[in-house]
PyMOL CGO cylinders between C-alpha atoms (Angstrom):
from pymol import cmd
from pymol.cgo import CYLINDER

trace = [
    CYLINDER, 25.74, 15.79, -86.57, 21.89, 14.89, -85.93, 0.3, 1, 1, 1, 1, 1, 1,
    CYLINDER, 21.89, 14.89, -85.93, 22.83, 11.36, -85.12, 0.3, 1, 1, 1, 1, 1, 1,
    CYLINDER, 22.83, 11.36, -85.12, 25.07, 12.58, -82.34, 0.3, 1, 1, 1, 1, 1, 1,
    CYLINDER, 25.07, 12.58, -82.34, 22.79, 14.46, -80.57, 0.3, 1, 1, 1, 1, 1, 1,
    CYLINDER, 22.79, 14.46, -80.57, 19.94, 11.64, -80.74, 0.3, 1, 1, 1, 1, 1, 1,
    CYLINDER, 19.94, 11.64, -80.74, 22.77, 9.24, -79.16, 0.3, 1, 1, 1, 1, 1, 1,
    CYLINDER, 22.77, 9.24, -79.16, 23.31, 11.69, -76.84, 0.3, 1, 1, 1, 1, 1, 1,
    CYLINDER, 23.31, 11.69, -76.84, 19.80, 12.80, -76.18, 0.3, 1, 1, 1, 1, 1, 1,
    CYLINDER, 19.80, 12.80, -76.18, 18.92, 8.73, -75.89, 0.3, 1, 1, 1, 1, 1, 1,
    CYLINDER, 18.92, 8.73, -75.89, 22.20, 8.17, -73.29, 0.3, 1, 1, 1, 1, 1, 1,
    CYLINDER, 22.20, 8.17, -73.29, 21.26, 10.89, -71.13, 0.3, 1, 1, 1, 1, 1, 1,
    CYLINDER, 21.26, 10.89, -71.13, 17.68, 9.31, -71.20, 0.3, 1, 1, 1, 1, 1, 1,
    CYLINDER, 17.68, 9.31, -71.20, 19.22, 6.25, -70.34, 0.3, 1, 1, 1, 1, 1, 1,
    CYLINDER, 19.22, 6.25, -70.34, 20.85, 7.49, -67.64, 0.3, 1, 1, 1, 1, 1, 1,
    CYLINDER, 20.85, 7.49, -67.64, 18.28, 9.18, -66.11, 0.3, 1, 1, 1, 1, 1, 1,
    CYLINDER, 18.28, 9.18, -66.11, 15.86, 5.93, -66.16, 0.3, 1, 1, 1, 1, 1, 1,
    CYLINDER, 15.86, 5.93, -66.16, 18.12, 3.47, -65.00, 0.3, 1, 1, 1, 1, 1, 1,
    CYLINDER, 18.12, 3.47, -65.00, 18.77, 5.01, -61.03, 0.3, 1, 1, 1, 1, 1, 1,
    CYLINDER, 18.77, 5.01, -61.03, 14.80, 5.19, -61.17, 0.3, 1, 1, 1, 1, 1, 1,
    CYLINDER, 14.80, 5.19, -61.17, 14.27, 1.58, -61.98, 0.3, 1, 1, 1, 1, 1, 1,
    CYLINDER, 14.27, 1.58, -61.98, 17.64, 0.40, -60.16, 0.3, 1, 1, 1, 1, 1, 1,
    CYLINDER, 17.64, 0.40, -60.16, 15.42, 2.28, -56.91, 0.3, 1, 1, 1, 1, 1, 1,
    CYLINDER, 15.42, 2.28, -56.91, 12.50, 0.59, -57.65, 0.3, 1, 1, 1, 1, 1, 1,
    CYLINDER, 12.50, 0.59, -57.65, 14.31, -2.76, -57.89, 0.3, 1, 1, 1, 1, 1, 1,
    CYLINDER, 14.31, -2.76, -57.89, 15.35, -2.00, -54.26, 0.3, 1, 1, 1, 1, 1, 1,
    CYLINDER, 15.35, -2.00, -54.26, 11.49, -1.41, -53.20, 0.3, 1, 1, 1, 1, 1, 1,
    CYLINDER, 11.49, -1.41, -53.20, 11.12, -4.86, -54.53, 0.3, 1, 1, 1, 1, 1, 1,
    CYLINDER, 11.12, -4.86, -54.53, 13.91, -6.65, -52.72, 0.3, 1, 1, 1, 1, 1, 1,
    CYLINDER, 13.91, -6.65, -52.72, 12.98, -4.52, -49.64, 0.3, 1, 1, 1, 1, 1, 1,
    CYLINDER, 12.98, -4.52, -49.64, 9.35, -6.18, -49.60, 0.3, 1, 1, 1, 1, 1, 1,
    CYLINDER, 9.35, -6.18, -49.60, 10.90, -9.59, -50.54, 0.3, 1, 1, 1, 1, 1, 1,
    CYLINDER, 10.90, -9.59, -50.54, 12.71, -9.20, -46.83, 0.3, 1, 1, 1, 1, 1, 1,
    CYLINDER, 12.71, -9.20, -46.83, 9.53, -8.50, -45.74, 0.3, 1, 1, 1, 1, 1, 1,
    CYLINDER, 9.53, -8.50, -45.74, 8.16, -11.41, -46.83, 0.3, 1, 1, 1, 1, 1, 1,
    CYLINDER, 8.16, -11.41, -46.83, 11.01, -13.79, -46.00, 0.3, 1, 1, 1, 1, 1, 1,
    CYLINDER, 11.01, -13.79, -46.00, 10.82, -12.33, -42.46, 0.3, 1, 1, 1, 1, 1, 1,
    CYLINDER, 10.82, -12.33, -42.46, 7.06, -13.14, -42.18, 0.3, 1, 1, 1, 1, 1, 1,
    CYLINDER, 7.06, -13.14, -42.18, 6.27, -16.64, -41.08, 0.3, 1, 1, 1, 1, 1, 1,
    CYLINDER, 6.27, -16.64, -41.08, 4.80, -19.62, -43.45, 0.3, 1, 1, 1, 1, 1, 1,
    CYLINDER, 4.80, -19.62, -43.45, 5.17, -16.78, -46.77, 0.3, 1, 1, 1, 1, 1, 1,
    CYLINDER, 5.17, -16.78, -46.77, 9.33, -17.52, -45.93, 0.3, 1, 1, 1, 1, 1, 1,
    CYLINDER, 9.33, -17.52, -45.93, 8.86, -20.94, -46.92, 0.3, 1, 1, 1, 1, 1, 1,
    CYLINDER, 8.86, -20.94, -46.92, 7.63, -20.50, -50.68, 0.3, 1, 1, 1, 1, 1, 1,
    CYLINDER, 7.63, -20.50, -50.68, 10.86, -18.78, -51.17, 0.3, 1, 1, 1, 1, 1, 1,
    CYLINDER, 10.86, -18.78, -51.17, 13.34, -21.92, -50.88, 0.3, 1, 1, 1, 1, 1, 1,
    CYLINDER, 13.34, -21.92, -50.88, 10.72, -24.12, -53.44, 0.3, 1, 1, 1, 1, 1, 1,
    CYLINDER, 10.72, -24.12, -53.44, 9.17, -21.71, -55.83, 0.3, 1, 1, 1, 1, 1, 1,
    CYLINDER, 9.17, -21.71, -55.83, 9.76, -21.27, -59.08, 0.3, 1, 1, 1, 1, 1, 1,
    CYLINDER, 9.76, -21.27, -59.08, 9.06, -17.45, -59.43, 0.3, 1, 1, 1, 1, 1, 1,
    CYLINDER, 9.06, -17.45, -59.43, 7.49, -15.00, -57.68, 0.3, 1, 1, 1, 1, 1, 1,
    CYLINDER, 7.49, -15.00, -57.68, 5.93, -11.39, -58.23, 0.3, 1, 1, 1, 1, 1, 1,
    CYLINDER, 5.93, -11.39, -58.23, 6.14, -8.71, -55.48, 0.3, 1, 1, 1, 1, 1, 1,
    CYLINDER, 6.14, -8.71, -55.48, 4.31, -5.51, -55.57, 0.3, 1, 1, 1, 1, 1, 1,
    CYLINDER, 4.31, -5.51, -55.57, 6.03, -3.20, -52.39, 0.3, 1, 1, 1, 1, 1, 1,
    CYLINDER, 6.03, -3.20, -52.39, 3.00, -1.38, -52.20, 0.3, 1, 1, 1, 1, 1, 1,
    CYLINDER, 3.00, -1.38, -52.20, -0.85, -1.17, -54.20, 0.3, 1, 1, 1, 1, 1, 1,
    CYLINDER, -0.85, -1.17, -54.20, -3.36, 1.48, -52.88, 0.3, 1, 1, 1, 1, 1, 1,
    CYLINDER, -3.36, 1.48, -52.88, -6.57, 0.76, -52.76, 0.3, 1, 1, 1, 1, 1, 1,
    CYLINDER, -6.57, 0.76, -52.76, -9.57, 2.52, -52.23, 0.3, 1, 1, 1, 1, 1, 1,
    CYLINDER, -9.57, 2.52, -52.23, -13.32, 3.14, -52.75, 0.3, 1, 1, 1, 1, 1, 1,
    CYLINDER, -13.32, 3.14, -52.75, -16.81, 4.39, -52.14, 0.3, 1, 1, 1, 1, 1, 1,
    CYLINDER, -16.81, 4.39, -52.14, -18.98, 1.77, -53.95, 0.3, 1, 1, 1, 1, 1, 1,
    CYLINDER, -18.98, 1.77, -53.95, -17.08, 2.21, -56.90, 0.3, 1, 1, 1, 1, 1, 1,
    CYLINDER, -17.08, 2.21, -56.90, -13.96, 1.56, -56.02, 0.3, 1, 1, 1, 1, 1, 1,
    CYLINDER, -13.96, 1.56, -56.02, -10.42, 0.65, -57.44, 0.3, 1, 1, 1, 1, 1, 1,
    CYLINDER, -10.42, 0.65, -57.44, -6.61, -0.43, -57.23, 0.3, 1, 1, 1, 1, 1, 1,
    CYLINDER, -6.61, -0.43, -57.23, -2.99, 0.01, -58.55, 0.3, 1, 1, 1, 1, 1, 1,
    CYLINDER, -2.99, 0.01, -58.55, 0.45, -1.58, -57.70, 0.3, 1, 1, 1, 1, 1, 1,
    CYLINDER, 0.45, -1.58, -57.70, 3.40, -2.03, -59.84, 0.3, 1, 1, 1, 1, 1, 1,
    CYLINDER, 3.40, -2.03, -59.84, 5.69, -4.75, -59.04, 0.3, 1, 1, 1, 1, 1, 1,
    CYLINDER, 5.69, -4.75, -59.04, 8.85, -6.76, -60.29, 0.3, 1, 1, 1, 1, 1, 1,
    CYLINDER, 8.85, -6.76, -60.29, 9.00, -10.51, -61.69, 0.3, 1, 1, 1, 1, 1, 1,
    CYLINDER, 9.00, -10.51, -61.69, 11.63, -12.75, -60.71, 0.3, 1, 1, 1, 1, 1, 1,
    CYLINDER, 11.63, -12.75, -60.71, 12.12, -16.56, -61.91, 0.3, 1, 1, 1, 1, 1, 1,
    CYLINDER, 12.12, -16.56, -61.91, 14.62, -18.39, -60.56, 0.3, 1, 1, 1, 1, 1, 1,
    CYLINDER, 14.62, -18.39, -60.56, 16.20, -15.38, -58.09, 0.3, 1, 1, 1, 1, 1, 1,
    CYLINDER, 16.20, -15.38, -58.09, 16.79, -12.97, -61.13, 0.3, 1, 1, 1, 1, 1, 1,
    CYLINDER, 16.79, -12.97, -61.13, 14.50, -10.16, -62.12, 0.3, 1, 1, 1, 1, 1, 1,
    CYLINDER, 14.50, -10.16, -62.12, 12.66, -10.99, -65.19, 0.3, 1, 1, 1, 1, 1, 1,
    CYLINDER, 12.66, -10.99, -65.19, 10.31, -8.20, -65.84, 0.3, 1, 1, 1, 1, 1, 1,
    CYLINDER, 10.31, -8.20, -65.84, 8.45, -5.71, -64.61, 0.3, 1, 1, 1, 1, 1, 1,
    CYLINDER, 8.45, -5.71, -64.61, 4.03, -5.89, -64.13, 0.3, 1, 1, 1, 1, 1, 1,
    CYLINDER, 4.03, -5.89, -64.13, 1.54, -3.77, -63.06, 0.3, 1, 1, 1, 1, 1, 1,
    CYLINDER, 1.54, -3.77, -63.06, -2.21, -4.67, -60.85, 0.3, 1, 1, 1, 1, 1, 1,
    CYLINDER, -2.21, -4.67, -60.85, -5.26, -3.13, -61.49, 0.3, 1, 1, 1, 1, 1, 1,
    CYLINDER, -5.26, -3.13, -61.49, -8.79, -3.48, -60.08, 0.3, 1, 1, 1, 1, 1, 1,
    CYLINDER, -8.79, -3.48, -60.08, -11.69, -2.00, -60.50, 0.3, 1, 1, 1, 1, 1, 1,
    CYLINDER, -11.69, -2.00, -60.50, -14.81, -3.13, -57.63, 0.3, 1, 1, 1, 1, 1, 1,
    CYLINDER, -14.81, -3.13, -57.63, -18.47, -2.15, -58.01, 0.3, 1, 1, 1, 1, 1, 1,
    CYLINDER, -18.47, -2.15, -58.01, -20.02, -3.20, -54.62, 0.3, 1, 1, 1, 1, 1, 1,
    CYLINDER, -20.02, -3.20, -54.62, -20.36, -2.60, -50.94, 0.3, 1, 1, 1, 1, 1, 1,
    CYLINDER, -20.36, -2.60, -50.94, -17.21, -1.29, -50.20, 0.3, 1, 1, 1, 1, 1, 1,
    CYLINDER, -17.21, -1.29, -50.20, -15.78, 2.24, -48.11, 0.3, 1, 1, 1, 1, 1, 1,
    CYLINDER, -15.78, 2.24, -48.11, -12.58, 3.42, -47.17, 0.3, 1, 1, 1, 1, 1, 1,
    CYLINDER, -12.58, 3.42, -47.17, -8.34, 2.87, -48.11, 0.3, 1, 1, 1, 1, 1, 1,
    CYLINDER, -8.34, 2.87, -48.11, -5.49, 0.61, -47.75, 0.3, 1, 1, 1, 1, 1, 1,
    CYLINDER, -5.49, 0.61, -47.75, -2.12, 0.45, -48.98, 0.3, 1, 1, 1, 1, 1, 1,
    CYLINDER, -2.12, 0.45, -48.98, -0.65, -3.51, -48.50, 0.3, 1, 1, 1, 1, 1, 1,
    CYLINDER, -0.65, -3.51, -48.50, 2.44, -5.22, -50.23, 0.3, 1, 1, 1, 1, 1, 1,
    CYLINDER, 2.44, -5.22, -50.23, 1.19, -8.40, -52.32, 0.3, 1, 1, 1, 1, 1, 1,
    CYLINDER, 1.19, -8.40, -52.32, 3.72, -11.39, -53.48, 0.3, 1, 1, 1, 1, 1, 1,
    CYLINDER, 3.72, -11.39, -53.48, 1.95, -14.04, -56.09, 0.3, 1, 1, 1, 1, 1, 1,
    CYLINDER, 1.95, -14.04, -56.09, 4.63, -17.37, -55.53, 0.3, 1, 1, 1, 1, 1, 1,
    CYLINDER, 4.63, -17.37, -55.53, 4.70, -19.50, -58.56, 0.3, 1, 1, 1, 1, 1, 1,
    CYLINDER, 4.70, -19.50, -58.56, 4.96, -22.85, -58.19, 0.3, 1, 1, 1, 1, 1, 1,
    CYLINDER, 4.96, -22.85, -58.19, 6.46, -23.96, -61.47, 0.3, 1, 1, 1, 1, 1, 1,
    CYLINDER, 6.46, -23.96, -61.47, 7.33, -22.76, -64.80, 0.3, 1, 1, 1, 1, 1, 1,
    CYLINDER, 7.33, -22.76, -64.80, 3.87, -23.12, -65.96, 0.3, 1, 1, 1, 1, 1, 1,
    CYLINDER, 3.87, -23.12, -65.96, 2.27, -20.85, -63.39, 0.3, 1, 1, 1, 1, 1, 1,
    CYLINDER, 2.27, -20.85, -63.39, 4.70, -18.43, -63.94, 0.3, 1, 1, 1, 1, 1, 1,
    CYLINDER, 4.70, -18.43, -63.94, 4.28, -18.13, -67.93, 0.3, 1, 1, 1, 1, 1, 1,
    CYLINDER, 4.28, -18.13, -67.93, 0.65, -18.22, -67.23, 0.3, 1, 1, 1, 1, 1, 1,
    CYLINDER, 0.65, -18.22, -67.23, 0.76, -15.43, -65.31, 0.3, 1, 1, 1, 1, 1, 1,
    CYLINDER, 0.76, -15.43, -65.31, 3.51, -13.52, -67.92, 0.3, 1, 1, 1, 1, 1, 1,
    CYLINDER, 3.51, -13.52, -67.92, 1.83, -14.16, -70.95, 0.3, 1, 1, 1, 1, 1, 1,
    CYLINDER, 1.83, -14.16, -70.95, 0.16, -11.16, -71.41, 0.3, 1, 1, 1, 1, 1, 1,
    CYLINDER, 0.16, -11.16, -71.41, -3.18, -9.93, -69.22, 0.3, 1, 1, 1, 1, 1, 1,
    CYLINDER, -3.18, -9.93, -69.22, -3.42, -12.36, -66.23, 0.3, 1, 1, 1, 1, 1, 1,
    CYLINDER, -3.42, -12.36, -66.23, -6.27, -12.07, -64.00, 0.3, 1, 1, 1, 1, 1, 1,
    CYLINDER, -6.27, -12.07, -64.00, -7.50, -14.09, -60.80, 0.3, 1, 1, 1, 1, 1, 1,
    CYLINDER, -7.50, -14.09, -60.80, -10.93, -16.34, -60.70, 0.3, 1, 1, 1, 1, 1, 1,
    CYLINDER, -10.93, -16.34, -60.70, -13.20, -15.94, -58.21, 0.3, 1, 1, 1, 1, 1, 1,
    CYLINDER, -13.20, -15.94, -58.21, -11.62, -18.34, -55.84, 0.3, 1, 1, 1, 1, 1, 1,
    CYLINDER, -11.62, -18.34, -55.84, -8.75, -16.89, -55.41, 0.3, 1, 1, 1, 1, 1, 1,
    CYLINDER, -8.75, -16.89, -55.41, -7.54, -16.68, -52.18, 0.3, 1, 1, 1, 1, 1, 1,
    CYLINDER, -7.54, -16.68, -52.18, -4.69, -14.71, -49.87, 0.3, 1, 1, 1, 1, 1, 1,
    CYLINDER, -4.69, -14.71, -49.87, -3.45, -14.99, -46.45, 0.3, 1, 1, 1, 1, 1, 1,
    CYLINDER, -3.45, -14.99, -46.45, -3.02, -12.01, -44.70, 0.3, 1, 1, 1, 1, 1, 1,
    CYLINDER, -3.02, -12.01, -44.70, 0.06, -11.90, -42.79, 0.3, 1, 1, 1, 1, 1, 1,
    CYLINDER, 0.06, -11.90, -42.79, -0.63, -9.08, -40.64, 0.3, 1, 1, 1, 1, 1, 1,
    CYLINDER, -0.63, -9.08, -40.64, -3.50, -8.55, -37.61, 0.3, 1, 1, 1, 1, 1, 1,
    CYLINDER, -3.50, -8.55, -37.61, -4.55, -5.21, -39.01, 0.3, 1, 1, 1, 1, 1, 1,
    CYLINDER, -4.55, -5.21, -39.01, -5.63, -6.89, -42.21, 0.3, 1, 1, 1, 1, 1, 1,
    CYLINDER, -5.63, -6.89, -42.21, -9.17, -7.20, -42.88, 0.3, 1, 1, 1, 1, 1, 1,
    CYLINDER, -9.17, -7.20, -42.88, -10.45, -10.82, -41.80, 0.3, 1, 1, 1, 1, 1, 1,
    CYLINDER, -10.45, -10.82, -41.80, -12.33, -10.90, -45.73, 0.3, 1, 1, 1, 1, 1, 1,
    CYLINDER, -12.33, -10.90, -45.73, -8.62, -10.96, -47.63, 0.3, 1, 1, 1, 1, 1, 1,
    CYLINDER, -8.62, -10.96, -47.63, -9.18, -13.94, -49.60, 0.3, 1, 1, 1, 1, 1, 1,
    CYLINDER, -9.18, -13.94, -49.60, -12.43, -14.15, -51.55, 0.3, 1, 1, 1, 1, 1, 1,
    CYLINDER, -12.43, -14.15, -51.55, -15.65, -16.68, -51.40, 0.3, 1, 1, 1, 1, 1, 1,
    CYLINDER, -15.65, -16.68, -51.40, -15.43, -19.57, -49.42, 0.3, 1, 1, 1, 1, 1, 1,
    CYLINDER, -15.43, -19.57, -49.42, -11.89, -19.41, -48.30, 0.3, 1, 1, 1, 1, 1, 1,
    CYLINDER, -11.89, -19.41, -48.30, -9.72, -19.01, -44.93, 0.3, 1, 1, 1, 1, 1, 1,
    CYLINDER, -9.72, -19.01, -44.93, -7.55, -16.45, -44.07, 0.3, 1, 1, 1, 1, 1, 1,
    CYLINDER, -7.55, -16.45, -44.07, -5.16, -16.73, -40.81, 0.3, 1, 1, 1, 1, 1, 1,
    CYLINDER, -5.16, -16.73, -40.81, -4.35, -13.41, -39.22, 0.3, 1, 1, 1, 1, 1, 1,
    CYLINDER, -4.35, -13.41, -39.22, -1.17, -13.26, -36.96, 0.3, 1, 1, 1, 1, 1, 1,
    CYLINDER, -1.17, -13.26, -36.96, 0.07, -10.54, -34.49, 0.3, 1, 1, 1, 1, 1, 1,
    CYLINDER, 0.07, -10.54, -34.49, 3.17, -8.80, -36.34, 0.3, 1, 1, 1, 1, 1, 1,
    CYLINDER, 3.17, -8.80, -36.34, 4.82, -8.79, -39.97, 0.3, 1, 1, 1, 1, 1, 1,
    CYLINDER, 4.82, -8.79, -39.97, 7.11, -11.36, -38.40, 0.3, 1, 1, 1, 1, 1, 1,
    CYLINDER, 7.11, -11.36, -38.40, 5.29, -13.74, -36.92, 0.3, 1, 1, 1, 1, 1, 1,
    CYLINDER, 5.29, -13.74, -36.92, 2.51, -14.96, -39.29, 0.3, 1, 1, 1, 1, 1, 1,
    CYLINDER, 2.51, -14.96, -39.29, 0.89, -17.88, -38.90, 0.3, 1, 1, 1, 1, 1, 1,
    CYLINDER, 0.89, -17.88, -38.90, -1.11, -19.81, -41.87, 0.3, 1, 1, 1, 1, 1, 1,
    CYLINDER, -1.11, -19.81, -41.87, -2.76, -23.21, -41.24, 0.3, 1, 1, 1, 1, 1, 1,
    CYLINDER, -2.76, -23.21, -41.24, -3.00, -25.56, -44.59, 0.3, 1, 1, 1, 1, 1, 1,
    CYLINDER, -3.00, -25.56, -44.59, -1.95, -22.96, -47.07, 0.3, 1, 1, 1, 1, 1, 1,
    CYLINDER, -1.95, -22.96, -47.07, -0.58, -24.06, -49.89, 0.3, 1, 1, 1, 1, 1, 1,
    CYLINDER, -0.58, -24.06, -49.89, -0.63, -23.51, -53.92, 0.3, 1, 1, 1, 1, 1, 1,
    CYLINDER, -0.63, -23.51, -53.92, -3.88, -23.29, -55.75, 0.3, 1, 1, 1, 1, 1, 1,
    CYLINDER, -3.88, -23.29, -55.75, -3.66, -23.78, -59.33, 0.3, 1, 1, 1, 1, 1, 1,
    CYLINDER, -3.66, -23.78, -59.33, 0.15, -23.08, -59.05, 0.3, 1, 1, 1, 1, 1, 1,
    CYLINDER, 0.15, -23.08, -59.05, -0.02, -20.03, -57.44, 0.3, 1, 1, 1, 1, 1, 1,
    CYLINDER, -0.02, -20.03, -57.44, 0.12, -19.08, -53.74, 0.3, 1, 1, 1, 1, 1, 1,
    CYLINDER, 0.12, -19.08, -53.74, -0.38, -15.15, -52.38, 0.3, 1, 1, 1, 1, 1, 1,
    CYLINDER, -0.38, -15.15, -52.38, 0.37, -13.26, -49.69, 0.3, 1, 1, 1, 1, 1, 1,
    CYLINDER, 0.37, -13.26, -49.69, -0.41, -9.88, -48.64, 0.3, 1, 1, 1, 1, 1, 1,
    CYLINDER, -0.41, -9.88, -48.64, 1.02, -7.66, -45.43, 0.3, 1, 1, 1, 1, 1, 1,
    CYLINDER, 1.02, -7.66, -45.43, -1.19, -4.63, -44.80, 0.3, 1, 1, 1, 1, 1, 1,
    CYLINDER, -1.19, -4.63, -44.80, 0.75, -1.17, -44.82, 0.3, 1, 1, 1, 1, 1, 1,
    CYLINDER, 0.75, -1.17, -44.82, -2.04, 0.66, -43.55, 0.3, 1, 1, 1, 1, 1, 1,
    CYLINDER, -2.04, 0.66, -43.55, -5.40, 2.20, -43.70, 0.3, 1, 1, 1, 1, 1, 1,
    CYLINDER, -5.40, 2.20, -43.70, -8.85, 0.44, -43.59, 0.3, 1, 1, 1, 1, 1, 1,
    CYLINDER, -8.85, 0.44, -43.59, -11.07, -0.60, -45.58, 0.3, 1, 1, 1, 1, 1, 1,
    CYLINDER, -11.07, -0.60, -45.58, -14.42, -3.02, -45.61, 0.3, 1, 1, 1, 1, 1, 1,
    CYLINDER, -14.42, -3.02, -45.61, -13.75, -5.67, -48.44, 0.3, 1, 1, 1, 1, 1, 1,
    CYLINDER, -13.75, -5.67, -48.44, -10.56, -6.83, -49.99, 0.3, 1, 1, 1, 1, 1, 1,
    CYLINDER, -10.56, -6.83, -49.99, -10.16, -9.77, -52.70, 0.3, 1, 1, 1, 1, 1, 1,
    CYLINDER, -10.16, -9.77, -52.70, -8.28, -10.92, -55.08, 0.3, 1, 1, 1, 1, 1, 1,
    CYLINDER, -8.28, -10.92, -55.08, -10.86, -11.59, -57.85, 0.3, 1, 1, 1, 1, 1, 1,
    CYLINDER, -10.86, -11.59, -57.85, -10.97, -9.02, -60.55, 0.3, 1, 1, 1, 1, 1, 1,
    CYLINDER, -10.97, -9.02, -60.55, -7.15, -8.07, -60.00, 0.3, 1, 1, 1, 1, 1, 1,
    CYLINDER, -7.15, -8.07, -60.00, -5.68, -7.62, -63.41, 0.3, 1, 1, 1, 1, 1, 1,
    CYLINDER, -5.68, -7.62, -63.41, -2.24, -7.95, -64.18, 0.3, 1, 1, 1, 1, 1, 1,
    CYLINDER, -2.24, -7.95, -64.18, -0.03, -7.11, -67.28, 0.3, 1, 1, 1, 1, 1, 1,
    CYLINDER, -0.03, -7.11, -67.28, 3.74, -8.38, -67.02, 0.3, 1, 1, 1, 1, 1, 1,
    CYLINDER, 3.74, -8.38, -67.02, 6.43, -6.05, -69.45, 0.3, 1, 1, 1, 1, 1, 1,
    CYLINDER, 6.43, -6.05, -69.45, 9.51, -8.34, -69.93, 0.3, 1, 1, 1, 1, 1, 1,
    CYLINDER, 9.51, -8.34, -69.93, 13.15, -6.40, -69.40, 0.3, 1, 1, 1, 1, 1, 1,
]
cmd.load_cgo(trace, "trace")
């Protein structure tokens, strides 16, 4: 009798779960559109291996300040997994933002680097922002960042993969002084 009601207990669990992550599977695919819509970032689509896409990661801070997203993992076109960004900034830094990220991976190798287990960017990391809102300091030390005048018409000069990985990022909203990649942390959950 008691393992009837656990099955039961665990199906109606289940069942509860899966329209929540079947939703959030449609955030995903909703930013992907985004992104396929949105100039040069459409191009990494037909040639990379993978790609994560986080629909949206808040960020905020007054000198301390930090960030969340969660996202889904895709190799090949099919959903892989499921990972989460985190930052935490000490620094010169004041106000919000809420922006959809993708990380394209260029091969196989990238994209196991970045699923097997904590992956975090270097210092050099760079994005382009694909939106004129965006803050012109999107991509971190020494780097360029191309700012166009709609979510569908970016434009990125000489862009490519760095160290297998190429990012994007399309401002929702808000503002903030300083964005960057470096110190993002990022833990991938297989499905």
């Amino acid at each position: 009798m008691k393992a009837i009601n656990v099955r039961t207990i665990l199906v109606g669990l289940l069942l509860l779960v899966f329209p929540l992550s079947q939703a959030w599977a449609d955030k995903c695919q909703d930013a992907a559109q985004l992104f396929k819509n949105a100039g040069d970032s459409a191009r990494f689509f037909e040639n990379a291996y993978g790609y994560a896409i986080f629909p949206s990661i808040g960020k905020g801070g007054i000198g301390v300040g930090g960030a969340y997203g969660k996202g889904c993992v895709y190799e090949q076109g099919r959903q892989i997994g499921t990972a989460t960004m985190t930052q935490v900034s000490i620094g010169f830094q004041l106000g919000g933002e809420a922006y959809a990220q993708i990380i394209f991976f260029q091969d196989k190798r990238a994209l196991d680097e970045f699923t097997s287990g904590n992956f975090e960017f270097s210092a050099n990391a760079q994005a382009v922002a694909i939106t004129a809102g965006a803050s012109a300091s999107a991509s971190t030390a020494g780097s360029s960042t191309s700012l166009s005048g709609g979510k569908k018409d970016a434009v990125t000069k000489g862009f490519g993969y760095n160290k297998g990985m190429a990012v994007f990022v399309i401002a929702k909203g808000g503002l903030m002084y300083e964005a960057s990649l470096a110190g993002q942390k990022y833990k991938f959950t297989p499905l």
